[in-house]
Structures are given as C-alpha cells and as structure tokens.
C-alpha positions as CSV (number, residue, x, y, z in Angstrom):
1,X,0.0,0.0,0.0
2,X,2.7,2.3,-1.0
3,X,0.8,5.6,-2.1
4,X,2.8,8.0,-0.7
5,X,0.4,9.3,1.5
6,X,0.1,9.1,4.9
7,X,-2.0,5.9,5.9
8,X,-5.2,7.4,8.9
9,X,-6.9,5.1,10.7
10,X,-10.3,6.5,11.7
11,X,-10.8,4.5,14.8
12,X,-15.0,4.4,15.4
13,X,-14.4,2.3,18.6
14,X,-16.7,-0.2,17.4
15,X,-17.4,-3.8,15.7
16,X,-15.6,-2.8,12.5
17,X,-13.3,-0.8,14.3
18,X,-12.1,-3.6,16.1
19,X,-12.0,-6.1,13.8
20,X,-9.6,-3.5,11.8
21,X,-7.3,-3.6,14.5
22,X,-7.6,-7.5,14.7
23,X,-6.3,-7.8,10.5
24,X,-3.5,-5.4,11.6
25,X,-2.5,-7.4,14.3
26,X,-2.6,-10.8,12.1
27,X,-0.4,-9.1,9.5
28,X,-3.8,-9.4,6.9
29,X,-3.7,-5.1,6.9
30,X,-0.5,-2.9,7.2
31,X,0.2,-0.8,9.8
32,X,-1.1,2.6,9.5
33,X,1.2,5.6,10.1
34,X,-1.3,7.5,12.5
35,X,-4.8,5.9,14.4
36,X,-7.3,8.2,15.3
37,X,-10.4,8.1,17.7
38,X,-12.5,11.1,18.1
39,X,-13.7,12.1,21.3
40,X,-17.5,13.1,20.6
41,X,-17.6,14.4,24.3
42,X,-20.3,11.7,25.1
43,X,-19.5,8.1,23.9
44,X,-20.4,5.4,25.9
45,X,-17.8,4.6,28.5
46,X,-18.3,0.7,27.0
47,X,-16.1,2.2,24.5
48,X,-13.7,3.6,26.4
49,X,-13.1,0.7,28.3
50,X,-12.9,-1.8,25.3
51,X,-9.9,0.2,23.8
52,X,-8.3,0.8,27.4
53,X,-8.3,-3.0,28.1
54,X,-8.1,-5.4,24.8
55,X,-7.7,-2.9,21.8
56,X,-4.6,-0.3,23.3
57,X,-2.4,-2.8,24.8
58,X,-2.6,-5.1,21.8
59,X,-1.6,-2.5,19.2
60,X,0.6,-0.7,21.9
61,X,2.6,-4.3,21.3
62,X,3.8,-3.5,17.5
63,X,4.2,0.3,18.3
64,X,0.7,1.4,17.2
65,X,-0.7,4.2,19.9
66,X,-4.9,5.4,18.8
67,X,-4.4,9.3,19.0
68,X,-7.5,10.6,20.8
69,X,-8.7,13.9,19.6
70,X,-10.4,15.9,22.0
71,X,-13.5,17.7,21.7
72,X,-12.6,20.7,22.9
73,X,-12.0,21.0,18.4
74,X,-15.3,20.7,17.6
75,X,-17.1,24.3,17.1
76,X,-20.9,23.3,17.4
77,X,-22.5,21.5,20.5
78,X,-25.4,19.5,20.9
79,X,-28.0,22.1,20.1
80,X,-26.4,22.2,16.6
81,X,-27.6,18.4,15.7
82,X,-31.1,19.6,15.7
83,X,-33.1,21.3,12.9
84,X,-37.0,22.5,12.6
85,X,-37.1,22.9,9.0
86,X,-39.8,21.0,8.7
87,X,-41.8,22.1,11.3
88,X,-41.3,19.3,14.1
89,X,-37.5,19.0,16.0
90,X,-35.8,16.2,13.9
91,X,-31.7,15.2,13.7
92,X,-29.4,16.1,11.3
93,X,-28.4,12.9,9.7
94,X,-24.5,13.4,9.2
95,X,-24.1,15.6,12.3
96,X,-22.3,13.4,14.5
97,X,-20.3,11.8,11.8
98,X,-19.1,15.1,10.2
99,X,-19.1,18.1,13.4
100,X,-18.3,15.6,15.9
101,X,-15.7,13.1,14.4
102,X,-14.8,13.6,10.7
103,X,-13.9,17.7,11.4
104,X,-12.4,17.4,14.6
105,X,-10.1,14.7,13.7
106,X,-8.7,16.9,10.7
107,X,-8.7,19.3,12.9
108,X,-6.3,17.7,15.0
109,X,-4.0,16.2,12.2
110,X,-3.7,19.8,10.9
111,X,-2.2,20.6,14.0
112,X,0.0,17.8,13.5
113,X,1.1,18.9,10.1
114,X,-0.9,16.5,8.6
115,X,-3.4,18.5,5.6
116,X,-6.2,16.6,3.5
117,X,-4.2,16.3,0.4
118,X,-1.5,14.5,2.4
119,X,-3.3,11.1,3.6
120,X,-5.4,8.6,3.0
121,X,-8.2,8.0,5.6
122,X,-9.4,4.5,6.7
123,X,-12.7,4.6,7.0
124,X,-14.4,1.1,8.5
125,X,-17.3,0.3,6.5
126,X,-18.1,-3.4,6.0
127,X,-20.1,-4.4,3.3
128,X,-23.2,-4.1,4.4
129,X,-22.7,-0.4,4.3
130,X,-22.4,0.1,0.4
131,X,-24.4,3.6,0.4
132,X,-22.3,4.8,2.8
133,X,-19.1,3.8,1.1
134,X,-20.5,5.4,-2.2
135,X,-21.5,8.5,-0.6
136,X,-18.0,9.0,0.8
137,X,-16.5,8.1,-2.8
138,X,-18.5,10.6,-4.5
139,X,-18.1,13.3,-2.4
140,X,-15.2,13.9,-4.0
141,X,-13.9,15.4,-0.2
142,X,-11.2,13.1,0.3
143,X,-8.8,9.9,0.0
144,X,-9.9,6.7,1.0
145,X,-9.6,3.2,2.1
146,X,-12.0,0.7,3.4
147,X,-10.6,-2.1,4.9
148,X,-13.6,-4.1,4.9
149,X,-14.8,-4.0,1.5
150,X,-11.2,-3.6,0.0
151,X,-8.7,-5.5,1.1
152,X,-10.6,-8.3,3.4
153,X,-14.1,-8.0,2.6
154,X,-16.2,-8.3,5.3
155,X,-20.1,-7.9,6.8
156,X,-20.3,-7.2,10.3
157,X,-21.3,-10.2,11.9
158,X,-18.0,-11.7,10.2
159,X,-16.7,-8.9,12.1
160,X,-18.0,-9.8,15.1
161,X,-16.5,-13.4,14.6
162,X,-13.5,-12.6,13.6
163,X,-12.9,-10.6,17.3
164,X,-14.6,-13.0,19.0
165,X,-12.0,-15.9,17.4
166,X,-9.2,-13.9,18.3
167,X,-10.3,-14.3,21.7
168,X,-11.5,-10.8,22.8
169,X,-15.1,-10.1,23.9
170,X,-17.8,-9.2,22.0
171,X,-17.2,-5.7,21.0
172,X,-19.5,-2.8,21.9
173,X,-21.8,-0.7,19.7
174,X,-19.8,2.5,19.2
175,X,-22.5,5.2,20.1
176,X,-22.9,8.3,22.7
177,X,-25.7,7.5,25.6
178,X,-27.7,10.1,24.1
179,X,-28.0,9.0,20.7
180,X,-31.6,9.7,19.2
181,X,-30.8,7.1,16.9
182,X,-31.3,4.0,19.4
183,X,-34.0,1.9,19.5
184,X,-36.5,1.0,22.6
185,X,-34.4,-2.1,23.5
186,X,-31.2,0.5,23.0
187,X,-32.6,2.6,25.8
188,X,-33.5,-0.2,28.0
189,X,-30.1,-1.9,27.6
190,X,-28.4,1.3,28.7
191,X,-31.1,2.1,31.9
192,X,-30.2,-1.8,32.9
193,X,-26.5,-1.7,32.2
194,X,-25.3,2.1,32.4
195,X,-27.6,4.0,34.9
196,X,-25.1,6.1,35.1
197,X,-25.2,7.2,31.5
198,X,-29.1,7.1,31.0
199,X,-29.7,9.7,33.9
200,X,-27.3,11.8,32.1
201,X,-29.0,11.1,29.0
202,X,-32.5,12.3,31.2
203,X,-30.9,15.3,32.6
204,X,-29.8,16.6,29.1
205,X,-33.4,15.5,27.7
206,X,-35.3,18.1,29.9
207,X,-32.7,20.8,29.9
C-alpha cells in the first residue's frame, strides 16, 4: 500500500473498528502511520473501556498508539444536531459523523502537520454499508480506504466473529448514551446496564 500518502486510521471504537485492528495485528492489513479516535464528548464509556483493556495494549505491542482527539475542536454542541425545518425537531443525519468526528479529527491532524491532500483516511465500513461507502466516494472530499470492502471483505457479523475468534469479547456498539438514533431495546439496555449514562442522557433531555 505504498501511495505515498500518509496511511489514517479513523478508529469508530466499534465492531468494524475492532475487527480492523484485529487484521493489523494478524499481518492481513498494514500498519497505519497515525490511528485516530474522536472524542465526541459523550460516547459510551463501553467504549472507552474496550480500547483501554483489549484494543490499546494489543496495538501498543507493534508500536501502534490510537491518538484521541479531543472535543474541545469541535465548534458546534449539541443544540447544533437539531433542525426544525420541517416544522417538528428532527436530527441532522451526518451531524455526528461530520461536526463531531470527521472535522475534529482533521482538525487535530492539521495541527499535527498533517493536511487533507497529504493522507489517506481509513474509513471502517463493512459491506453491508455500500451507500455509505458510495456517498463518501462521490463526495469527492477526500482519499480513501475501506478495509472491509477492500482489502478483506467483510459484513459485520464476520466482524463480530472474527474478534470473538481472536479471543477478545464481543465488542461494543460504538454510540454516545444520548443517541436519538437508538432503539426502545437500545434505551432499555443502557437504563439496565449504564444507569449512570441514562440519567445523564434524562438530565440533558429536559434541559
């Protein structure tokens, strides 16, 4: 994979993510120069955890550190993820993705030296997420690479097996604990599991 640009790995912290990291490890994907997490400010500490105990050391062992950049870089809150264009309160659908994580990680690699023109992003798609990868491909807004569809295709329960095989847990659902987006059973899971996280998901809900 010698483009001459430098290789970013756009670490979601979930399924895909981690099943990335588990082809780098087995020698099936190169090592990227740079690995790159965003902190959205909210993301579920099931996250957190999964890097700190199976995902960090392992990579940590053939000199591969995930960068964490902060989200003191991001320039719009919460408030900004919501619209009333069309009369009710409804979510912007690339908010997170974009003001959260895709512009405060270039954010932080600018800092670094590191401009658009200069690298390639990995982006973990599987392919069960065709539209998504075609979006990204015709926006024209970038250089990319997915692992998943490219180089070792995969859906995400493979995913999920794969990590599993290796002999790490299931990973977690990359998401913040105030995601719209979840379902009823989403909610539940995180009242039963995280109290912590759904009272502060409560507490922002009637702000």
């Amino acid at each position: 994979m010698k483009t001459g640009l430098i290789n970013v790995w756009n670490y979601g912290g979930g399924v895909q993510s981690c099943a990335i990291a588990v082809l780098i490890l087995k020698g099936q994907l190169p090592v990227p120069e740079v690995a790159l997490i965003a902190d959205t400010g909210r993301e579920k500490q099931s996250t957190w955890s999964y890097l700190r105990e199976h995902v960090a050391p392992a990579l940590k062992g053939i000199g591969l550190e995930v960068n964490i950049a902060p989200h003191s870089l991001a320039r719009v809150d919460v408030w900004g993820a919501f619209t009333m264009e069309s009369g009710a309160v409804g979510k912007l659908p690339t908010y997170c993705s974009t003001e959260w994580k895709r512009r405060t990680c270039a954010r932080y690699l600018s800092s670094r030296g590191i401009k658009p023109r200069q690298r390639r992003d990995w982006i973990g798609f599987s392919l069960d997420e065709a539209r998504r990868i075609m979006r990204l491909q015709n926006s024209k807004k970038g250089k990319f690479f997915f692992p998943l569809a490219e180089a070792v295709p995969m859906r995400r329960q493979d995913c999920i097996a794969l990590v599993e095989k290796f002999g790490w847990p299931t990973p977690p659902r990359s998401a913040c604990w105030m995601c719209p987006n979840m379902n009823h059973s989403e909610w539940q899971g995180l009242k039963e599991n995280s109290p912590r996280e759904f009272a502060q998901a409560v507490a922002l809900e009637v702000k």
